[in-house]
N, C-alpha and C positions, 0 to 999 in steps of 0.2 A: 504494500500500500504506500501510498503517497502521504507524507510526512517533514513536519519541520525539525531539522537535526541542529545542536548546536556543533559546529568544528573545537574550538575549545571557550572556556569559561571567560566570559569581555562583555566589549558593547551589543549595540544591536548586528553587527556589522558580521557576527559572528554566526550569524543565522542564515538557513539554508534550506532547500526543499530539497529532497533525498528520497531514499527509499526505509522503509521498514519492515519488520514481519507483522503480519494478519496476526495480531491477538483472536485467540482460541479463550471462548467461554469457559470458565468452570465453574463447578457445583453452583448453583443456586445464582448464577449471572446470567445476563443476556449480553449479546452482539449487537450493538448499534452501528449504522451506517451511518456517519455522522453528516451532518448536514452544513450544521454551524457552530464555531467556537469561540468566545471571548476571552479577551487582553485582561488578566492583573497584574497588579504590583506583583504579586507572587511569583509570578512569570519572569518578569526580569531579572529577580533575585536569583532564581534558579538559573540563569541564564547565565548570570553571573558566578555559580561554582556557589552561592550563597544559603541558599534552600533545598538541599538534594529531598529526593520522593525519600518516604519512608520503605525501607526494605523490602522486596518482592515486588514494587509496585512501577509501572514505567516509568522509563526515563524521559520520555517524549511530555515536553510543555504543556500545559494547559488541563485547567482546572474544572473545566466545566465544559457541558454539549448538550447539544437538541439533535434529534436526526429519529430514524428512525429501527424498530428493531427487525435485522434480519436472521437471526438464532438466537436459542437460548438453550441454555445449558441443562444439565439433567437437575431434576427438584424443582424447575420453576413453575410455579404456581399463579402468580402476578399477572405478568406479562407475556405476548407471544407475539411471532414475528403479525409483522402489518403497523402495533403500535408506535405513535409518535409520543418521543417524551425525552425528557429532558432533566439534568443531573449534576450532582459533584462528583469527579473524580478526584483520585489522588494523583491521576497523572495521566496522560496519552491521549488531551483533546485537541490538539494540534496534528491531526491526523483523519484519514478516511476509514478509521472503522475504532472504535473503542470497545472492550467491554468492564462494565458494571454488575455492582449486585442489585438483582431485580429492585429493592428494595429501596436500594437509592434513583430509578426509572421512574419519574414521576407523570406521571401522564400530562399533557399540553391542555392546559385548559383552552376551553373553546373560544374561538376569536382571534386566543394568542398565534401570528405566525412561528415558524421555526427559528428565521434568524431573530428574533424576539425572545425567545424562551430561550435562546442561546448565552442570553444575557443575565438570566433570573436566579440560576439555581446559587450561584456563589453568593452574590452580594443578595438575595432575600433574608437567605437562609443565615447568612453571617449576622444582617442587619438582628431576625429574629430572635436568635439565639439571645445576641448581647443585650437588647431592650428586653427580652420578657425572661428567656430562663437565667440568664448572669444579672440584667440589670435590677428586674422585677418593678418593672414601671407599672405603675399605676395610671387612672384617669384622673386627670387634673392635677397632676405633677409637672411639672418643668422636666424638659430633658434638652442637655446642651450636643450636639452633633458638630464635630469638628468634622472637616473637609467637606461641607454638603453638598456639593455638586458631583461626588465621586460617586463611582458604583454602588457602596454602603451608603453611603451620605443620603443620593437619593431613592434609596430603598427605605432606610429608616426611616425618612422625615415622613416618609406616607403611612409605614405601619404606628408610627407613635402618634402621626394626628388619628388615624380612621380607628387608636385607642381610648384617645380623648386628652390625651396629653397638649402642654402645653409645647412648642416646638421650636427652639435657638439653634440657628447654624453660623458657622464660623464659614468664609471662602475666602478668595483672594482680588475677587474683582467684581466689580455691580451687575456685570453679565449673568453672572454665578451666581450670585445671590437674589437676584431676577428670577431666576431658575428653577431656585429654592422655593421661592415663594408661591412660584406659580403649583409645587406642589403641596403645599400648606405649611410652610414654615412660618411662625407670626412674628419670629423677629430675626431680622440677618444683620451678620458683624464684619467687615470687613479686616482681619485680620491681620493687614500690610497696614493701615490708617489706622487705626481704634485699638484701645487696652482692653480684650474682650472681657477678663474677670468683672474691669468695672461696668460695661456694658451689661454684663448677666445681672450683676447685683442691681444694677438702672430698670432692667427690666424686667426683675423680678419681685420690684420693691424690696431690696434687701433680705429678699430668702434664699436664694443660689439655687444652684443647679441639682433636681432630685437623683438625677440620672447622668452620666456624662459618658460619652461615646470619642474615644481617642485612638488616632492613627500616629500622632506623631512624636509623645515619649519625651526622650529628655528635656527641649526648650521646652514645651509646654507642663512639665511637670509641676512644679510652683504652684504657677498661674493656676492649674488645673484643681490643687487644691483650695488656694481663695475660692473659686468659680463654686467651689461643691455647699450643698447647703448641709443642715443639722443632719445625721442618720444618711447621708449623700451617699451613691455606689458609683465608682468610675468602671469601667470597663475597658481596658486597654487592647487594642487590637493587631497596635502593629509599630515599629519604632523608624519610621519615614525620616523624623528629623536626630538619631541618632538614641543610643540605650545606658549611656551612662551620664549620668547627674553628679558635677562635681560638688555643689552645694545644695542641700535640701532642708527646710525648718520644717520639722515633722510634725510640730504642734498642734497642727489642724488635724491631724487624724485621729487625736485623741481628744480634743476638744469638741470636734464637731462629732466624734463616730463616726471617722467613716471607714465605708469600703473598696477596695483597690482587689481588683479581680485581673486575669489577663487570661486569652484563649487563643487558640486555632481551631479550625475544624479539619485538616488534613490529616493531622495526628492523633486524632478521636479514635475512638475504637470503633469498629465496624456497626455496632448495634448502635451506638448514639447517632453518629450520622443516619440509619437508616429512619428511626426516631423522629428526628428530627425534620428529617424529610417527610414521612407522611403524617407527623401533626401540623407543618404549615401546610402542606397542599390540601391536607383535608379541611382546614379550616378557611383559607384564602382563595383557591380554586375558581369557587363563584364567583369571589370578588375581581378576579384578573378578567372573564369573561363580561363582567356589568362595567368592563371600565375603572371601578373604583380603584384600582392597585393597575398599574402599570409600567412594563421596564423602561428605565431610558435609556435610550439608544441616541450614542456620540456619533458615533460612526458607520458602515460596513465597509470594509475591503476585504480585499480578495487574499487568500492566501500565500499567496506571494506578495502578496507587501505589507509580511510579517515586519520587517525591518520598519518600516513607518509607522506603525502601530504600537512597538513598543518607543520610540523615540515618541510617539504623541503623548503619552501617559507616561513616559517618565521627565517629559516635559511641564507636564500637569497641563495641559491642554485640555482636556475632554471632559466635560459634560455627561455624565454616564459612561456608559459602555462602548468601549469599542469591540466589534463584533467580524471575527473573520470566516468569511463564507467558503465552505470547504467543494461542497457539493449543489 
């Protein structure tokens, strides 16, 4: 099969369409023909010699896919070929055929296209996780979303409004925060201009942030504590702007209570991810089909202009998803 290879560990420049072997389903997985795959940060990382897959699992890019299923393996009960659906892997969606456990094959809700749903499964599911089972946000809490224009960023701002949450995003430019808004975020911060802790506390009436959603770690560690209010949970996701803090006043973590949580979903065990997976699509399914939840989608390009894709997003260019069409 047709596949993107890294030559060795670097820029984008390092990237190549090659050949691969046909993964072979086992027990309790299906064979998807993939359709369409999207760009994360994750991707780079790995690109970079930085993120290797966890052990037994492919080498080949990308995190996530939509396509369709043409085998499945002995035990599957779920899904059979014909289904369209869509998923996290730990590895090999940069490529024309993936396989998964049935279980993490989510079926495409209705309305959603392919290369759409190609964009959903990483950043919902990440988004979900951190708001409801790490954050445990409530209705009518404050939650602060740094990067909100990103994959997670606008996955979150939509599952934490359609919870009743109140919605602060951090970006880097009025486009972005335009963006935000247009999916229900009630207040954007401009991050390059503005001190956002004092802006949360402005616009929280000096209660802080119940919830806080971070991608980018050390600079913003501080700040992120001001920004948290009384009993506050941060959820940390990812260290974009670096993972070591040379000075930190920890006062506030004991003063206000709070909590400092950090995840992946790559390195989950197989049953959480599957979990995870069909309690949001059981729950959100209807809503991606009425419209109410929807991916966003920055880009598509073609498979072959892997190399611009990640240079877009590690740019910090994009507005949701960049999305590459395999088939």
């Amino acid at each position: 099969m047709q596949a993107v290879l890294v030559k060795q560990p670097g820029g984008p420049e390092q990237l190549y369409l090659g050949e691969a072997p046909d993964p072979a389903p086992k027990e309790g997985q299906v064979l998807v023909k993939v359709a369409a795959t999207a760009v994360n940060r994750a991707d780079t990382l790995q690109r970079r010699g930085m993120y290797p897959p966890p052990p037994g699992e492919s080498e080949i890019l990308g995190l996530e896919m939509a396509g369709e299923v043409v085998e499945t393996g002995p035990g599957c009960e779920l899904r059979r070929p014909g289904d369209k659906v869509f998923g996290i892997l730990s590895g090999g969606g940069y490529a024309q055929y993936a396989a998964l456990d049935e279980g993490l094959a989510m079926p495409i809700p209705e309305g959603i296209a392919l290369e759409q749903a190609a964009g959903m499964a990483e950043v919902f599911l990440t988004a979900y996780q951190a708001l409801f089972w790490l954050g445990e946000l409530q209705a009518g809490e404050n939650v602060l979303i740094h990067a909100g224009a990103s994959g997670v960023g606008t996955s979150a701002i939509q599952l934490a409004k359609m919870a009743g949450a109140r919605v602060l995003v951090t970006a880097s430019s009025p486009e972005k925060l335009q963006a935000c808004r247009s999916l229900g975020a009630d207040v954007g911060i401009n991050y390059k201009l503005e001190d956002f802790p004092a802006r949360v506390m402005e616009a929280t009436e000096g209660h802080g942030a119940d919830v806080l959603i971070d991608f980018i770690a050390a600079p913003y560690y501080q700040r992120n504590l001001s920004s948290l209010a009384v009993d506050g949970r941060m959820v940390m996701l990812a260290f974009i702007g670096g993972h070591q803090v040379e000075q930190v006043d920890l006062r506030p973590m004991l003063n206000k209570r709070l909590t400092i949580k950090g995840t992946t979903l790559r390195s989950r065990s197989l049953d959480y991810r599957v979990r995870l997976s069909q309690e949001f699509i059981a729950k959100y399914a209807a809503r991606f089909s009425a419209s109410e939840l929807k991916p966003v989608i920055d880009s598509v390009l073609a498979l072959s202009d892997v190399r611009a894709a990640h240079e877009r997003i590690e740019a910090n260019l994009n507005v949701g998803k960049i999305i590459l069409r395999i088939a």
